[in-house]
C-alpha positions as CSV (number, residue, x, y, z in Angstrom):
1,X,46.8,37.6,78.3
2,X,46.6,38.9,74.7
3,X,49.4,42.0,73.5
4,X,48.3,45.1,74.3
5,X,48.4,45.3,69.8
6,X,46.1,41.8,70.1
7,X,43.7,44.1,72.6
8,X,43.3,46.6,70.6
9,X,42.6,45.2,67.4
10,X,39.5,42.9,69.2
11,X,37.9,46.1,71.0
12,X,38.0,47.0,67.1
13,X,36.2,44.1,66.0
14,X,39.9,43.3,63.2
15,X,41.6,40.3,63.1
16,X,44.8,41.7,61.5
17,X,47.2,43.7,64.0
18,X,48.6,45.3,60.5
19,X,45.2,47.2,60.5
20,X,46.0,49.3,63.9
21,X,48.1,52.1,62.9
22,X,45.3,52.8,60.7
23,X,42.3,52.9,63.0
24,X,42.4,56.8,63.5
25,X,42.2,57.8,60.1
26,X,39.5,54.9,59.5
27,X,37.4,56.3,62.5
28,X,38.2,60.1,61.7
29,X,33.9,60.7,61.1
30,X,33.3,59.3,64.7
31,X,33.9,61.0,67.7
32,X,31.8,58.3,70.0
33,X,33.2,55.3,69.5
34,X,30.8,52.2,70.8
35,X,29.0,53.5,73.4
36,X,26.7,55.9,73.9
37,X,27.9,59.6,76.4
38,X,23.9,59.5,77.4
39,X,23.0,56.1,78.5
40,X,26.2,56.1,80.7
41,X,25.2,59.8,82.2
42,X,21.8,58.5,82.7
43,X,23.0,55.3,85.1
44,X,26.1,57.4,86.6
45,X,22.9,60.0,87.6
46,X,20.7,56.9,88.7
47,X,23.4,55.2,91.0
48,X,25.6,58.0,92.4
49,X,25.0,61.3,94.0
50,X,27.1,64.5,95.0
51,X,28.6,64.3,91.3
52,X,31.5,67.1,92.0
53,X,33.1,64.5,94.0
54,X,32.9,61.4,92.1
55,X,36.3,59.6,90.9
56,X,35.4,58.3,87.2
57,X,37.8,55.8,85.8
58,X,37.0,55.4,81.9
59,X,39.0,51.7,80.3
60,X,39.6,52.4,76.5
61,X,37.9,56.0,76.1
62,X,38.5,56.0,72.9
63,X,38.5,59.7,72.1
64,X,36.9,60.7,75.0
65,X,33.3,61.5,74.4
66,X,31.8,59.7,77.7
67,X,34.5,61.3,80.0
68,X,33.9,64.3,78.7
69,X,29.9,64.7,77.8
70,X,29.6,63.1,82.1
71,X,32.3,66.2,83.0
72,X,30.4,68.2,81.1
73,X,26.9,67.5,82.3
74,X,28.2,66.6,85.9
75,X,31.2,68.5,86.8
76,X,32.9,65.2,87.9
77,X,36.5,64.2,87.5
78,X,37.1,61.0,84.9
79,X,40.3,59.7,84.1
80,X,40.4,58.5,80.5
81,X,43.3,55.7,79.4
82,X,43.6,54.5,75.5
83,X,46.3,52.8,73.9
84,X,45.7,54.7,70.4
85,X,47.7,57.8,70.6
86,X,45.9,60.0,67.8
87,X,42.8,59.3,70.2
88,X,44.2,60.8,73.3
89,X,45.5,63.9,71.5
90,X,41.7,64.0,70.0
91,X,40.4,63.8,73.6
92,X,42.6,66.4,74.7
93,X,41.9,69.0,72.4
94,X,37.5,68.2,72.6
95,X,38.4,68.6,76.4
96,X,39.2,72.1,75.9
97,X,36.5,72.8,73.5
98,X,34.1,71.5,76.2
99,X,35.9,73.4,78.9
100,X,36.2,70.7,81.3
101,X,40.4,70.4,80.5
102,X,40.5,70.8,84.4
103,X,38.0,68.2,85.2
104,X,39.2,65.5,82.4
105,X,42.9,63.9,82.6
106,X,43.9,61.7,79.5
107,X,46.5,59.7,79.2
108,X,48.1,56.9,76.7
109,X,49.2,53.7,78.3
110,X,47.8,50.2,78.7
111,X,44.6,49.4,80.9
112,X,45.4,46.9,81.9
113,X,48.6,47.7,83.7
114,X,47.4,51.2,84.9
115,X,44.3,49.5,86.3
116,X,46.9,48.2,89.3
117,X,47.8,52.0,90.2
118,X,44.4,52.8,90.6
119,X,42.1,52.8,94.0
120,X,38.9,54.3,95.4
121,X,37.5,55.0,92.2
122,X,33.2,55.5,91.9
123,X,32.6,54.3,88.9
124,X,34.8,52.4,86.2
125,X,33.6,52.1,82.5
126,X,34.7,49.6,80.0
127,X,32.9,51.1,77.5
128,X,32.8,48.2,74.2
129,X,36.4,47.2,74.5
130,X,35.3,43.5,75.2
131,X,37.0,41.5,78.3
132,X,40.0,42.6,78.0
133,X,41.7,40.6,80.7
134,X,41.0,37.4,78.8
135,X,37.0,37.0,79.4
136,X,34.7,38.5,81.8
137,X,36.0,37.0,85.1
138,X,39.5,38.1,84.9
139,X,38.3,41.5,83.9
140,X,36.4,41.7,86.7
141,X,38.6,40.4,89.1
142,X,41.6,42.6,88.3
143,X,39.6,45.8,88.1
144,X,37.5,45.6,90.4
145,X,40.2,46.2,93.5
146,X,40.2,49.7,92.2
147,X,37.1,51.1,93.3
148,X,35.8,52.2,96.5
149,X,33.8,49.5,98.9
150,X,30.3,50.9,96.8
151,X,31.9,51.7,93.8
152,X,30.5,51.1,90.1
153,X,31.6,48.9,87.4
154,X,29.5,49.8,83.8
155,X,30.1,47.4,81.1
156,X,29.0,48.5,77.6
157,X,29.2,45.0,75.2
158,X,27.0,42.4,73.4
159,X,26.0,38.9,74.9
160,X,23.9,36.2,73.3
161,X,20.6,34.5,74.3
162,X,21.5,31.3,76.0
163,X,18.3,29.9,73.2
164,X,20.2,31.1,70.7
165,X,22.4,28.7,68.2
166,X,24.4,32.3,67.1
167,X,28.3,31.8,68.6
168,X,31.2,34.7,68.8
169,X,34.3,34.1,69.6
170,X,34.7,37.0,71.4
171,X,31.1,37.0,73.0
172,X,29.2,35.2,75.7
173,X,25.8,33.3,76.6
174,X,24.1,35.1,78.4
175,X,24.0,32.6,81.6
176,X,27.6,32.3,81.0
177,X,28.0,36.0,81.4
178,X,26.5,36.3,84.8
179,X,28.1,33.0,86.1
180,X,31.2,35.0,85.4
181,X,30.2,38.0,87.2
182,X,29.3,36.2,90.1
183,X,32.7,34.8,90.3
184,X,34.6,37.4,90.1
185,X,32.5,38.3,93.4
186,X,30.4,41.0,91.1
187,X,26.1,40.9,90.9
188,X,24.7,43.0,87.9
189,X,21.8,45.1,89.5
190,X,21.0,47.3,86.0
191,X,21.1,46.5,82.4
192,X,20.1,48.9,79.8
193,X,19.0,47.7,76.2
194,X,18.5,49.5,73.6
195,X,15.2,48.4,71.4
196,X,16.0,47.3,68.0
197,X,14.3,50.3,65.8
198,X,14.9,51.4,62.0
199,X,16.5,54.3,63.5
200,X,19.4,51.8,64.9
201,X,20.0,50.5,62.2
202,X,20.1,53.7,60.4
203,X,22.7,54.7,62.5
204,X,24.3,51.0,61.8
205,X,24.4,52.2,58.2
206,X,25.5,55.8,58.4
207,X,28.5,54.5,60.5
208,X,29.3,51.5,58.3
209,X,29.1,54.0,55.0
210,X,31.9,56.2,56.8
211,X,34.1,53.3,57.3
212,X,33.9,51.8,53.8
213,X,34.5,55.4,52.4
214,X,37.6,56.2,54.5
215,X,39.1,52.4,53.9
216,X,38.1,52.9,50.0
217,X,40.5,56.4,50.4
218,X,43.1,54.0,52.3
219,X,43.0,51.6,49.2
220,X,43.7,54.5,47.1
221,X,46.8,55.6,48.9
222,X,48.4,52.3,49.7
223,X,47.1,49.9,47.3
224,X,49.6,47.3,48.3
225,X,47.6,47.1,51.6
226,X,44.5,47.0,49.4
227,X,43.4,43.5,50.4
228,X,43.7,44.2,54.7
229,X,41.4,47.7,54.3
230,X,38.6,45.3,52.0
231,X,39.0,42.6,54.4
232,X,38.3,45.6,57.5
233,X,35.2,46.4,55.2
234,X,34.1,42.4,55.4
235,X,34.5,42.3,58.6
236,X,32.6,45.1,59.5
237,X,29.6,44.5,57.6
238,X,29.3,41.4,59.3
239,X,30.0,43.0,63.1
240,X,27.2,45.5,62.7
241,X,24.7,42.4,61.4
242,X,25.8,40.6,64.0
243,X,24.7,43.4,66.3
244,X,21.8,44.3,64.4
245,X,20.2,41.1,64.5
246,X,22.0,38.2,66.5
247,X,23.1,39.6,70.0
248,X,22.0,41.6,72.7
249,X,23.4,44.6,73.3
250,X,23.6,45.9,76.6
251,X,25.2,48.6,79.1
252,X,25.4,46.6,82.7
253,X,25.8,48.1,86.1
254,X,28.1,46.3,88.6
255,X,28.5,46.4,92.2
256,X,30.2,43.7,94.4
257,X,28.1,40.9,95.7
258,X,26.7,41.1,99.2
259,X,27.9,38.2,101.4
């Protein structure tokens, strides 16, 4: 299993740990990080009832936006867990903007040790952090023992067509995918994608243009690190082309197999 600084920096799509400490003021513009508050409220809506009740475990919240748009909209108790400090803090204070401080607990420490203390939980989100158990059968199989018998597992994250020649090193065929989710004793019984519109990939561009300005401001103040913020930039112009055009992006619901 990768470091906890080795996680982090491949939910980010950066292949230099060096890069980390500088991911919240890189990300300052973005409040949802990956994964869309609405699609998830739509499925936890879909799947589960009696939402006061529900136990909502949220992998890598980032700074908190699903946990807190379902508590919002729901009334529901999430747990969110991130690694990135500044992003908890964030998640804390929009907490108490939202006034759901009482419904939302957030908390800094690694996933994938806290996963273990966790049981009976409705619904778990790994929300674009990738597998972060090494692929998606280890994932599955040590997070899974935390939910309830008919508990949820919603996976936001890219896979590619099993026609396709495209390869990722950090992303699946499709038919490879699912062969790992039956493994780990999981069937996928929802999958949301999002159509590929100009309006995507407006938002593609809007978010890359916030990047590239804050990393510009980064080269600016440290210009000895100049050549790890232009090689973020790279990178990231090539991670939202990749999801632009070569992979499928997809939220995924997961309940255990029937036997």
């Amino acid at each position: 299993m990768n470091s906890i600084e080795q996680s982090i920096a491949n939910s980010m799509d950066c292949t230099n740990n060096e890069l980390i400490p500088f991911l919240p003021y890189i990300l300052q513009d973005f409040w949802e990080i990956g994964t869309s508050p609405a699609v998830i409220k739509d499925l936890v809506k879909q799947y589960e009832t009696n939402y006061q009740h529900l136990q909502i475990v949220d992998l890598g919240c980032g700074k908190g936006a699903v946990s807190i748009r379902l508590a919002a909209e729901l009334q529901c108790h999430c747990l969110g867990i991130d690694a990135i400090e500044p992003f908890i803090r964030e998640a804390q204070i929009k907490a108490k903007a939202f006034q759901v401080d009482s419904l939302c607990s957030f908390e800094v420490n690694d996933l994938r040790q806290r996963i273990h203390e966790i049981t009976m939980a409705d619904v778990i989100i790994l929300g674009a952090i990738g597998p972060v158990f090494g692929n998606y059968y280890e994932t599955l199989s040590r997070v899974s023992p935390a939910l309830n018998e008919t508990g949820l597992i919603i996976i936001d994250d890219g896979y590619i067509e099993d026609s396709s020649s495209f390869a990722h090193p950090l992303m699946l065929k499709k038919g490879e995918l699912l062969q790992q989710i039956h493994a780990a004793g999981m069937q996928l019984i929802d999958a949301i994608l999002p159509s590929a519109t100009e309006e995507q990939e407006k938002t593609y561009d809007e978010e890359l243009h916030h990047i590239e300005k804050r990393c510009h401001e980064l080269v600016v103040k440290y210009p000895e690190k100049a050549n790890l913020f232009e090689m973020y930039i790279r990178q990231q112009r090539e991670e939202y082309d990749i999801l632009a055009h070569k992979v499928i992006s997809a939220t995924m619901v997961l309940k255990r197999a029937i036997h």
